[in-house]
Backbone bond lengths (Angstrom), bond angles and torsions (degrees), N, CA, C in turn:
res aa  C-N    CA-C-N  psi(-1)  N-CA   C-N-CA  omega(-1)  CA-C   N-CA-C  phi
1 X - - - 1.458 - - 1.524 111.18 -
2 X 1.420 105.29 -17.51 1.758 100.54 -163.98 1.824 96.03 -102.00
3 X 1.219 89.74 -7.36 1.984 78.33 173.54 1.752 105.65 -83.82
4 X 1.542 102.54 -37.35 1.401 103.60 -175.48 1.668 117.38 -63.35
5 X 1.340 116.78 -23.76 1.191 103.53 173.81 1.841 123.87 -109.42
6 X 1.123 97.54 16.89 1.595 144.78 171.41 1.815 78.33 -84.01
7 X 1.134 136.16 -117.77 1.320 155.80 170.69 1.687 98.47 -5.32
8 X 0.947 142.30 -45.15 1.645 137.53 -167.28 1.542 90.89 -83.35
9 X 1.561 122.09 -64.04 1.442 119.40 171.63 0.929 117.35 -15.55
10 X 1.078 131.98 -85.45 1.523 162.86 -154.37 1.559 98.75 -59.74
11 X 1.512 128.97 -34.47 1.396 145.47 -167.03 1.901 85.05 -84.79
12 X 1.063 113.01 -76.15 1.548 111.21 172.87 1.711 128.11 -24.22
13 X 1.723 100.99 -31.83 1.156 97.91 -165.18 1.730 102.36 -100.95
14 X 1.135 107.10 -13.34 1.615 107.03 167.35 1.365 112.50 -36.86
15 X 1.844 118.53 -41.18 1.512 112.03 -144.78 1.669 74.97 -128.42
16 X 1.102 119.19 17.24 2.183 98.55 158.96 1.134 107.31 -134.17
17 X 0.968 133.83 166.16 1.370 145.13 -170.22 1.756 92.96 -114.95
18 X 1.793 109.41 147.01 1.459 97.89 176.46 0.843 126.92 -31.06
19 X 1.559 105.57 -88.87 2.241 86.83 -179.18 1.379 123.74 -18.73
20 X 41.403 153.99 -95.55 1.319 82.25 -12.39 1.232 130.58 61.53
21 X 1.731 163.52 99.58 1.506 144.73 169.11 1.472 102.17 -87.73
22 X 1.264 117.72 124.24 1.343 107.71 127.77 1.373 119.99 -114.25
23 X 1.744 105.42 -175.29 1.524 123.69 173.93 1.481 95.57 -76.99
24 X 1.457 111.35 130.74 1.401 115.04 143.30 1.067 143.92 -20.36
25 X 1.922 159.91 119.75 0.733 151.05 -151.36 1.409 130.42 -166.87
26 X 1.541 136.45 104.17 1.452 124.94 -145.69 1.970 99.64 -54.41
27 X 0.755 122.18 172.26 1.437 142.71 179.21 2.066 91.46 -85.75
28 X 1.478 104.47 124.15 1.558 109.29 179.95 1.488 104.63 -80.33
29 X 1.418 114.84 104.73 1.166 118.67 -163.97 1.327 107.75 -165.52
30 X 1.764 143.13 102.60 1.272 131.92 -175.30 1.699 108.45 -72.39
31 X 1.262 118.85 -32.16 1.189 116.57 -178.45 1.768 116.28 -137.74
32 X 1.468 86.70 71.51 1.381 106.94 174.63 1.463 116.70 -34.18
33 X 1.657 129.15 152.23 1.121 120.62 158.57 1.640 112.93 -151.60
34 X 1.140 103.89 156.69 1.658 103.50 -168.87 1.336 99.04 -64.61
35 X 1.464 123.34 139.82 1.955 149.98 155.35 1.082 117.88 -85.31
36 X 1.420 115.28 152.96 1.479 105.11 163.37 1.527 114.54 -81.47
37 X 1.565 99.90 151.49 1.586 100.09 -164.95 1.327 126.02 99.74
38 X 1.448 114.08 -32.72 1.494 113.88 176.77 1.876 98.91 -58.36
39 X 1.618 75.67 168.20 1.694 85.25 -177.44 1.593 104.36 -112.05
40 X 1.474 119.88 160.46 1.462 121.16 168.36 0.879 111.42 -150.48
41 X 1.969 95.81 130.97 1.748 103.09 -176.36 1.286 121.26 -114.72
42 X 1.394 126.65 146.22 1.318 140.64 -177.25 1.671 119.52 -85.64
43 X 1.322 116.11 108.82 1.396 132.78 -157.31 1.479 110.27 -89.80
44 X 1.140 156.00 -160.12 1.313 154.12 153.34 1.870 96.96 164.53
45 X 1.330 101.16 136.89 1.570 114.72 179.01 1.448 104.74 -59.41
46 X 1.510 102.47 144.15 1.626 102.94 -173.91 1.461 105.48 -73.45
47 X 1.462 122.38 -17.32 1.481 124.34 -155.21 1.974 88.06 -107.23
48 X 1.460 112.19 7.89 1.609 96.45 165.39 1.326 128.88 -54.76
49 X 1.089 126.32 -20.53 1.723 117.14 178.62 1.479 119.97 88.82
50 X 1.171 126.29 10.03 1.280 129.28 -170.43 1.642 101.49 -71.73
51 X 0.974 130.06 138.51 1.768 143.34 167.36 1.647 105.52 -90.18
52 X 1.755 117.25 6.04 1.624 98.56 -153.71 1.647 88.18 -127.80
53 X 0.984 130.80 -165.11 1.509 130.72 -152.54 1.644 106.73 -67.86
54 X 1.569 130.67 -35.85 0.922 119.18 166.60 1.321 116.89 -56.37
55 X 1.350 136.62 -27.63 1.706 117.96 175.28 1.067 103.88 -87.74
56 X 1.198 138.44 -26.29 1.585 131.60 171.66 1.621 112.73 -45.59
57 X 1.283 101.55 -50.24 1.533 124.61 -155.84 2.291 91.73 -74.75
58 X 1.240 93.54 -35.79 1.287 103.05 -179.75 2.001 110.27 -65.65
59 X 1.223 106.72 -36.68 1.408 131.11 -135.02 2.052 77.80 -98.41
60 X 1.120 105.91 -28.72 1.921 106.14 174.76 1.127 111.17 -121.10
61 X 1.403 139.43 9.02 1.065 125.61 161.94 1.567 124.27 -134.03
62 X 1.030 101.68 3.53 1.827 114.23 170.65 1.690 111.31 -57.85
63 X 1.775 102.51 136.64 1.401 104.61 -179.70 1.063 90.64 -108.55
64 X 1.822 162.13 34.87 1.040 151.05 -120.75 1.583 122.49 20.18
65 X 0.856 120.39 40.46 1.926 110.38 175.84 1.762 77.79 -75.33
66 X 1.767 76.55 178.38 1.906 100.14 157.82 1.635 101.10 -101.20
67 X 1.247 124.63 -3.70 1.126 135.66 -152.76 1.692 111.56 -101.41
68 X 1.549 135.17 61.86 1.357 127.34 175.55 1.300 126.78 -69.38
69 X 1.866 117.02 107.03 1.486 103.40 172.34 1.562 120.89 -90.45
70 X 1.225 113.42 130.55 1.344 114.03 177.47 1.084 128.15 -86.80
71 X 1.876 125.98 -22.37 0.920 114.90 -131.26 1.905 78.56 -156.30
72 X 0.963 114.89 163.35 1.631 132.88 160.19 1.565 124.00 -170.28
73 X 1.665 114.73 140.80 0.852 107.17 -149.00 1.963 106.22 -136.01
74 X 1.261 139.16 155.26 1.458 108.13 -179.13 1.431 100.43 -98.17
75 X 1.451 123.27 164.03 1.663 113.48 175.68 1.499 84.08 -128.79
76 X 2.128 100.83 145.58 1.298 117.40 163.21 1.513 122.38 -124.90
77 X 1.063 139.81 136.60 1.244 138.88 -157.38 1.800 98.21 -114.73
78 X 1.447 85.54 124.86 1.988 82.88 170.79 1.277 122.89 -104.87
79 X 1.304 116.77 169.35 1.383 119.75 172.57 1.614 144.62 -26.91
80 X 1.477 73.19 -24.89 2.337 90.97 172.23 1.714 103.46 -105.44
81 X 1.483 117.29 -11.15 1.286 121.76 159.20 1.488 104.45 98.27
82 X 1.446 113.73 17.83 1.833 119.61 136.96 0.738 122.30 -21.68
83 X 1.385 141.44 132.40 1.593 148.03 131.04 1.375 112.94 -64.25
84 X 1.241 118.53 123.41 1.222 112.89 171.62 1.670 121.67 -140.61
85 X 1.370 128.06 145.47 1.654 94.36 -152.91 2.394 98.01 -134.73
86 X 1.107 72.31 144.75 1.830 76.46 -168.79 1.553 101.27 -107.30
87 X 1.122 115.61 126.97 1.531 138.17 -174.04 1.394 123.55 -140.90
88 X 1.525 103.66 176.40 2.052 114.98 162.76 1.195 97.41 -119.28
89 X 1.032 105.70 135.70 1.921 106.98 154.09 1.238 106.18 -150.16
90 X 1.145 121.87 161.09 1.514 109.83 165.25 1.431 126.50 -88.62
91 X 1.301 124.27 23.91 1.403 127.49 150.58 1.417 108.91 -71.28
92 X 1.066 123.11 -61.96 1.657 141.47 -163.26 1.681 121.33 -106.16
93 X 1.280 99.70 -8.83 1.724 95.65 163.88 1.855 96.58 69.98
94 X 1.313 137.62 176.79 1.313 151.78 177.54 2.100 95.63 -53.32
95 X 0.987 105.95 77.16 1.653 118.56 168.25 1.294 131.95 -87.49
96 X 1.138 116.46 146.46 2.074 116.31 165.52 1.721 111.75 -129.52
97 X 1.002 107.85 94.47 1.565 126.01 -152.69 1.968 108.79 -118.93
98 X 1.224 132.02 145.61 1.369 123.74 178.49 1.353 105.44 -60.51
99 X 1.324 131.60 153.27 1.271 126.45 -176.89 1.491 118.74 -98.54
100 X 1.715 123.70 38.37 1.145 123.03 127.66 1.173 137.26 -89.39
101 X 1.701 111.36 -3.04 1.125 128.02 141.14 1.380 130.75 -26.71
102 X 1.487 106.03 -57.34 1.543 123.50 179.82 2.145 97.18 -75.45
103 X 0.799 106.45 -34.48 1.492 104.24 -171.68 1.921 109.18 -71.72
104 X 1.085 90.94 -29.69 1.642 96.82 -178.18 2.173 92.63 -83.99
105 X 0.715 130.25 -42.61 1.585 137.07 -127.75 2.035 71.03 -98.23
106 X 1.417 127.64 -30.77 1.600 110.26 176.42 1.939 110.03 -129.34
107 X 1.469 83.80 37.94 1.523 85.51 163.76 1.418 96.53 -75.64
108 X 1.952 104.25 151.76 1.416 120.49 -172.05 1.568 106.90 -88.12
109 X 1.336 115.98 114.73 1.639 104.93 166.64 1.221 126.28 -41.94
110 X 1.321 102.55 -21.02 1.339 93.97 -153.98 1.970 98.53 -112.29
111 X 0.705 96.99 44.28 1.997 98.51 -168.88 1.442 109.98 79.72
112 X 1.215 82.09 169.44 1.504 95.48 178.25 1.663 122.64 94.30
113 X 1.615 112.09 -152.53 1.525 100.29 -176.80 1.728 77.40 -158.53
114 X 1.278 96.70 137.97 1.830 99.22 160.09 1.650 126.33 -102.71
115 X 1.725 92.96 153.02 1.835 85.99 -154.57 1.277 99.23 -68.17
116 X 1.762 123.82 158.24 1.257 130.17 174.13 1.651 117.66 -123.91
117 X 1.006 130.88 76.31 1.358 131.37 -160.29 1.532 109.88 -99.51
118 X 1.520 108.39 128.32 1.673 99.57 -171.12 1.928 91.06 -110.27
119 X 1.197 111.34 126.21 1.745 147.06 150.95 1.171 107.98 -73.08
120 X 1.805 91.12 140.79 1.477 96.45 179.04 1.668 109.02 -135.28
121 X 1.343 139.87 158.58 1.401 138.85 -161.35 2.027 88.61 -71.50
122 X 1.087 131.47 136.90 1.533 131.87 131.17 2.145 118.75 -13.96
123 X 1.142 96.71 -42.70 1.450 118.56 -165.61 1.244 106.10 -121.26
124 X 1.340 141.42 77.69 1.838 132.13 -165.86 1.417 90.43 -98.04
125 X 1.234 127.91 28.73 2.124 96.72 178.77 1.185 103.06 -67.29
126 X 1.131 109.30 -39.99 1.885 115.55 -152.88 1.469 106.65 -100.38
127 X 1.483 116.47 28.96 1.954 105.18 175.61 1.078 117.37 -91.46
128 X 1.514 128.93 0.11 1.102 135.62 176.44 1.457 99.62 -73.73
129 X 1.066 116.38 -47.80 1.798 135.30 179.93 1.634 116.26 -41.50
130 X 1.295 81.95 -51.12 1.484 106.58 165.98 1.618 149.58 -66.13
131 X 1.289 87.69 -20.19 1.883 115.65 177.55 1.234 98.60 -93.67
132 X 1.369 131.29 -22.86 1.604 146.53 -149.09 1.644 85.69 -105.12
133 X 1.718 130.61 -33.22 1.307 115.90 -166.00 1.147 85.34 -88.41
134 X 1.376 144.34 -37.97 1.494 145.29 -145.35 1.368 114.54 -67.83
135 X 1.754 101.27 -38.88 1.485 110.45 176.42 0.962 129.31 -70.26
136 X 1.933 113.43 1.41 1.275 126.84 -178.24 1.389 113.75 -61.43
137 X 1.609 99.32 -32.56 1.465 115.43 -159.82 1.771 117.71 -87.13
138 X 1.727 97.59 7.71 1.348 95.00 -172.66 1.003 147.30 -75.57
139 X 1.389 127.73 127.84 2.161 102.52 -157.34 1.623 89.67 108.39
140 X 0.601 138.20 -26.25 1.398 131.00 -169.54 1.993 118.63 -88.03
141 X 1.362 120.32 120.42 1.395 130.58 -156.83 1.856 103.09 -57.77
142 X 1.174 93.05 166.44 1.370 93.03 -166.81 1.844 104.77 -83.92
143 X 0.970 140.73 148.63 1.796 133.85 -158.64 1.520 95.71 -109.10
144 X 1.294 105.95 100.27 1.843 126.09 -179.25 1.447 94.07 -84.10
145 X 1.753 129.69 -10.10 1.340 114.85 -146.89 2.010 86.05 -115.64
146 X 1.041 109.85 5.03 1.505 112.77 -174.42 1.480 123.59 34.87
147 X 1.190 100.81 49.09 1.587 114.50 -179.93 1.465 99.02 -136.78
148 X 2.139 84.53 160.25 1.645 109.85 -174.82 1.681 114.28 -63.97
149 X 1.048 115.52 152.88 2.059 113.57 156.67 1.587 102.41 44.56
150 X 1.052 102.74 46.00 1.188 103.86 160.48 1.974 117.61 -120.44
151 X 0.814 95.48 44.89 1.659 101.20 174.14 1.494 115.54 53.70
152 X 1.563 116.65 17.99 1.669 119.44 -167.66 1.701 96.24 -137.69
153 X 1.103 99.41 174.34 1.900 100.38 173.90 2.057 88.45 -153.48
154 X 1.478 70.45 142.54 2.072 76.37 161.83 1.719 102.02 -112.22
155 X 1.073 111.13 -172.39 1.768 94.42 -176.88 1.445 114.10 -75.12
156 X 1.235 134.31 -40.60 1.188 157.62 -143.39 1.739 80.45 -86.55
157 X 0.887 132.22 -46.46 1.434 143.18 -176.18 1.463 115.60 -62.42
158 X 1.336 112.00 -69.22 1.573 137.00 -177.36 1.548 84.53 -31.95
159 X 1.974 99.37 -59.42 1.860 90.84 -158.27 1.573 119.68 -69.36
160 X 1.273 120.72 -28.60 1.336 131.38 158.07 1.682 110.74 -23.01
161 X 1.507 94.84 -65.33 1.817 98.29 -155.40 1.381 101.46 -108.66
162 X 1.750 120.38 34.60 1.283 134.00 163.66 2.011 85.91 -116.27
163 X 1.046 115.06 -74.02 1.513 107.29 -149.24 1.536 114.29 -76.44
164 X 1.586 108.16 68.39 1.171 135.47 -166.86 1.286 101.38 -122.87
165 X 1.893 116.69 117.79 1.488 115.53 -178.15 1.651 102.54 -100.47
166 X 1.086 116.97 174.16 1.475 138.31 -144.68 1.546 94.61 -61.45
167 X 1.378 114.57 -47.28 1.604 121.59 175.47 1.540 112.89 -53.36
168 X 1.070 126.81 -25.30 1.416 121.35 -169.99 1.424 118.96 119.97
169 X 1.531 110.84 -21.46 1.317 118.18 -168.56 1.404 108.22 -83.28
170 X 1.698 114.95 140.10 1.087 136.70 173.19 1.494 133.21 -103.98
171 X 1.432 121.87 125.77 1.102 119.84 -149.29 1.908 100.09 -82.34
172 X 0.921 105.94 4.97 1.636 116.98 -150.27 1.473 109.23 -158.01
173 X 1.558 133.91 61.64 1.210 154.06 -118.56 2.055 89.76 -126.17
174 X 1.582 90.80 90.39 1.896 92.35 159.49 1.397 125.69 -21.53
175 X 1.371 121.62 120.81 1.433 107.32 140.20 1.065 109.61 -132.65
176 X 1.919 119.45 -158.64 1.206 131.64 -142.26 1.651 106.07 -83.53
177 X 1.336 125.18 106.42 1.404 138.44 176.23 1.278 111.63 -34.98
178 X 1.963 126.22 123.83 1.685 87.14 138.52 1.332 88.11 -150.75
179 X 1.514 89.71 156.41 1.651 131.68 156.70 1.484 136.13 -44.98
180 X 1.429 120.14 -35.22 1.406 130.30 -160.05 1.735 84.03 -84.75
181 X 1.785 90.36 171.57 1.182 123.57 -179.57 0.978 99.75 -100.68
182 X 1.759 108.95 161.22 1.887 108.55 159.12 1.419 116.37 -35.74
183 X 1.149 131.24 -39.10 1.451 133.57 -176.91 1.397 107.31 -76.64
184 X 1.490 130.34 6.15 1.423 129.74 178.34 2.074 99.31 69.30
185 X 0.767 111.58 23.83 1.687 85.52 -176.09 2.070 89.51 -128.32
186 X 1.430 87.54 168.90 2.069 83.92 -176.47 1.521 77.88 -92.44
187 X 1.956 74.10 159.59 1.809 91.25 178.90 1.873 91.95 -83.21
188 X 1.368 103.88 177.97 1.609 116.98 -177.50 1.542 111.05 -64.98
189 X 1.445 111.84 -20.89 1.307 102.46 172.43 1.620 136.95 -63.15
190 X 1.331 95.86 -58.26 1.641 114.22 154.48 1.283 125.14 -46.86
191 X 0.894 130.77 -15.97 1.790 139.68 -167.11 2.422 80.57 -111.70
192 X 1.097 112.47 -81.08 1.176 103.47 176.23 1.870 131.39 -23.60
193 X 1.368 90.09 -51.85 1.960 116.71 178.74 1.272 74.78 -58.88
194 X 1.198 127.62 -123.75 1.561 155.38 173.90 1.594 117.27 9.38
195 X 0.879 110.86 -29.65 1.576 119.30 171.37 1.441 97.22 -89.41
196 X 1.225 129.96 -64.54 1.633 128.74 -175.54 1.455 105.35 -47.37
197 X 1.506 121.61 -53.48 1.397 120.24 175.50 1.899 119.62 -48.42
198 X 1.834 112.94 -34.92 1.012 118.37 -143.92 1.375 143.43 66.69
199 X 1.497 107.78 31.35 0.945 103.58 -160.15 1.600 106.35 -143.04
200 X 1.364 127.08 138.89 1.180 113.49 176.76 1.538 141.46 -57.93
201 X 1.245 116.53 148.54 1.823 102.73 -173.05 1.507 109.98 -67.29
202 X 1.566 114.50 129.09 1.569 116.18 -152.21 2.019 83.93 -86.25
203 X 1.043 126.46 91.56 1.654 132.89 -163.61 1.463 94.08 -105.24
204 X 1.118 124.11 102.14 1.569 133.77 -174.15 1.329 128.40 75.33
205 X 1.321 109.91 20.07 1.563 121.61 160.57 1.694 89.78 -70.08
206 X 1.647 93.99 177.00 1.484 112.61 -166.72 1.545 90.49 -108.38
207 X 1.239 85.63 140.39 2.132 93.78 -176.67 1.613 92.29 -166.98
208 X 2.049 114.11 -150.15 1.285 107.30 -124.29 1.926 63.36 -174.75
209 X 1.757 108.09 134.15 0.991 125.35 138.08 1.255 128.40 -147.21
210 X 1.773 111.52 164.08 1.669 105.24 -175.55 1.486 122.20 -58.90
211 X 1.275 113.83 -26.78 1.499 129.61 -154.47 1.733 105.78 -78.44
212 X 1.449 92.58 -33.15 1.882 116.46 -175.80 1.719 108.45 -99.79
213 X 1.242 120.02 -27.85 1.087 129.46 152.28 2.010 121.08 -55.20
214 X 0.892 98.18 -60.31 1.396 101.97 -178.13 1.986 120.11 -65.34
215 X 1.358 95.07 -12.91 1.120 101.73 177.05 1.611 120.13 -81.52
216 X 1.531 95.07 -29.12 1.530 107.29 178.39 1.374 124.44 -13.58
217 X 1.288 120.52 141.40 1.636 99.52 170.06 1.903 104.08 -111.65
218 X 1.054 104.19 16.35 1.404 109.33 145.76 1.598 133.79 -75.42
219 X 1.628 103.96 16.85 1.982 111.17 -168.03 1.544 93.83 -152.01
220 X 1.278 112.91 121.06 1.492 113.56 148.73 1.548 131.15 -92.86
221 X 1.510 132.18 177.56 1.279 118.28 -143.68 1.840 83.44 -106.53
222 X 1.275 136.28 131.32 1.361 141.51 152.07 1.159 134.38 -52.62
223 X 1.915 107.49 -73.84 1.483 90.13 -172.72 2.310 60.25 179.26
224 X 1.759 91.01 160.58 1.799 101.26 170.74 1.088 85.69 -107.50
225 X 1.511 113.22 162.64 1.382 141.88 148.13 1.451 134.10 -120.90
């Protein structure tokens, strides 16, 4: 057990350094400001070079952008006008942390700065509602096994089975996962993960990514940071 989470570490530290359709549409706003509920996603160049779950994650879910998101996150703003942002990762398991937290946790080893773009629902009445389901999930391990009801969330997940209104409807609706590369074969990472787990690569189960997430046309674009 202590190599395997020896092995997820080490995956973490690749990407930190020590320390309806519509068309898309910016939010009409000259001086935008982060809400609670908006979403924020974590960008990284497709041509970064990473060998560790972000190029994997790149390597099965790229539509050609230059633009790889890895990561998404919800942001809540408090009463003194904090940012504060609730996520999975596998540093911190299902967390609610200040959101330089999140800025340190995907600084690039390797130079540079990663993009930070905060999204917002089409429909925001109810995100407060929604940050309130999220916290349900808190304490809860981060899901290496990329599957449903299983007592874990990955981020892409958390927000799925948080931004769920009273009817049932989901703003961010699973489908069928996959793993392979353009060449159809898994990259070495997934075959590595998946063997350490014991467990087979879940390759068309129903799941949740940032890259397909962010595209939604349920989110318009806010403002970078």
């Amino acid at each position: 057990m202590k190599r395997i989470v020896a092995f997820f570490l080490l995956v973490g530290a690749l990407l930190a350094a020590p320390a309806c359709k519509k068309e898309k549409s910016p939010v009409a706003s000259e001086d935008p400001k982060i809400e609670t509920g908006d979403l924020l996603f974590v960008g990284i160049p497709m041509n970064y070079g990473d060998e560790g779950m972000a190029q994997a994650i790149a390597d099965a879910t790229s539509q050609g952008d230059s633009l790889n998101f890895i990561h998404a996150a919800i942001l809540e703003v408090d009463e003194a006008g904090a940012v504060w942002v609730i996520d999975a990762t596998i540093a911190h398991g299902v967390d609610r942390h200040p959101l330089d937290t999140l800025f340190a946790d995907f600084t690039l080893h390797r130079g540079g700065r990663a993009t930070f773009e905060v999204m917002r629902l089409t429909d925001n009445r109810h995100a407060a509602t929604y940050v309130d389901q999220a916290k349900e999930f808190l304490g809860e391990e981060y899901d290496l096994y990329f599957m449903t009801f299983n007592g874990r969330h990955y981020c892409t997940e958390l927000i799925s089975d948080a931004y769920v209104n009273e009817d049932g409807y989901r703003w961010f609706e699973p489908e069928p996962m996959n793993f392979k590369n353009a060449e159809g074969e898994y990259p070495s990472y997934w075959v590595r993960l998946f063997a350490q787990l014991g467990e087979p690569i879940p390759q068309d189960e129903y799941g949740t990514n940032p890259q397909a997430m962010h595209a939604s046309p349920g989110l318009v674009h806010v403002m970078y940071l």
